[in-house]
C-alpha positions in Angstrom: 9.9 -11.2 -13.6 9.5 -14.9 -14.7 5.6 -14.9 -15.0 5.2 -17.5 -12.4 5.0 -15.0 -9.6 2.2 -16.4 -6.8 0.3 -13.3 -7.1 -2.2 -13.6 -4.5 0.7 -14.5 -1.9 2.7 -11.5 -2.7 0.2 -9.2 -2.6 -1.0 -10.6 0.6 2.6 -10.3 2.2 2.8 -7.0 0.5 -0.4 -5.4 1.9 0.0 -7.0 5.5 3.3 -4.9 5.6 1.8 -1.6 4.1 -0.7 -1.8 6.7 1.4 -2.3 9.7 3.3 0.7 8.2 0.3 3.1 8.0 -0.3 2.1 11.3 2.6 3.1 12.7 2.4 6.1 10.9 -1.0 6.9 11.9 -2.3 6.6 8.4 -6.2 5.7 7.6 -5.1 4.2 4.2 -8.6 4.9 2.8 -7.7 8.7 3.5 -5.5 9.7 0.4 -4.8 12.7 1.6 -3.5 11.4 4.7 -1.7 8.7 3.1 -0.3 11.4 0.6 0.1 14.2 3.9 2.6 10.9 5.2 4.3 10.8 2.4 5.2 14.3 1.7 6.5 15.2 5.5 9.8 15.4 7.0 9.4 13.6 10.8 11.7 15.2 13.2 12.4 12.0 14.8 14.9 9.4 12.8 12.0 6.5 13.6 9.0 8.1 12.3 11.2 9.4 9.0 12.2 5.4 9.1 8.5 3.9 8.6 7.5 6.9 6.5 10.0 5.4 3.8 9.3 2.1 4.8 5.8 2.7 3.5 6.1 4.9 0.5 8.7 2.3 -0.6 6.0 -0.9 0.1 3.5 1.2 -1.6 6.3 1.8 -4.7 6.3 -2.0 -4.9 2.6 -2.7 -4.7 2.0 -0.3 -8.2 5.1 -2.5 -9.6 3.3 -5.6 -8.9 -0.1 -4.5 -10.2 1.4 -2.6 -13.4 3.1 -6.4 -13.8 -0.3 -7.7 -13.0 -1.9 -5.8 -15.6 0.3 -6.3 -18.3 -0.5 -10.3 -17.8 -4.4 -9.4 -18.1 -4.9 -9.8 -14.0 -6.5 -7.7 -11.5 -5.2 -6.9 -8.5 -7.6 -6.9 -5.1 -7.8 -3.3 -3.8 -5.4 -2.5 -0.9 -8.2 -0.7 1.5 -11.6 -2.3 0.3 -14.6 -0.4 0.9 -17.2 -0.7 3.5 -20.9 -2.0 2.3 -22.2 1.1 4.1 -19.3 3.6 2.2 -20.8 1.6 -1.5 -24.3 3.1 -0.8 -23.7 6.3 -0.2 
């Protein structure tokens, strides 16, 4: 990429999508073994095989855009942040 990439925009657009995709999916996105469970099963139905891709190919792109992120010495936001109560425990 060109290095003038709008970062926080893209990961914004990005993340709105991966969450509408989990949703449809039924995936709690602070779950990885849901998210991973999503990810590894064949849907019967041509719909719920549709967003299943849909989502691991968003998420695909997300670790693109942080590796590239990285690489330039940024830090990418985390895509499910934690709860104050989840920190203390």
């Amino acid at each position: 990429m060109s290095g003038f990439e709008n970062y926080p925009r893209e990961l914004a657009e990005l993340d709105k999508e991966i969450h509408r995709y989990a949703a449809i999916c039924g995936v709690d996105l602070s779950q990885h073994h849901e998210l991973e469970r999503c990810l590894a099963d064949h849907h019967d139905s041509w719909s719920d095989d549709k967003a299943r891709e849909s989502l691991q190919g968003l998420l695909v792109l997300r670790i693109k855009l942080e590796t590239e992120m990285l690489e330039q010495g940024l830090e990418a936001p985390l895509l499910v942040r934690q709860s104050p109560l989840s920190e203390d425990q």
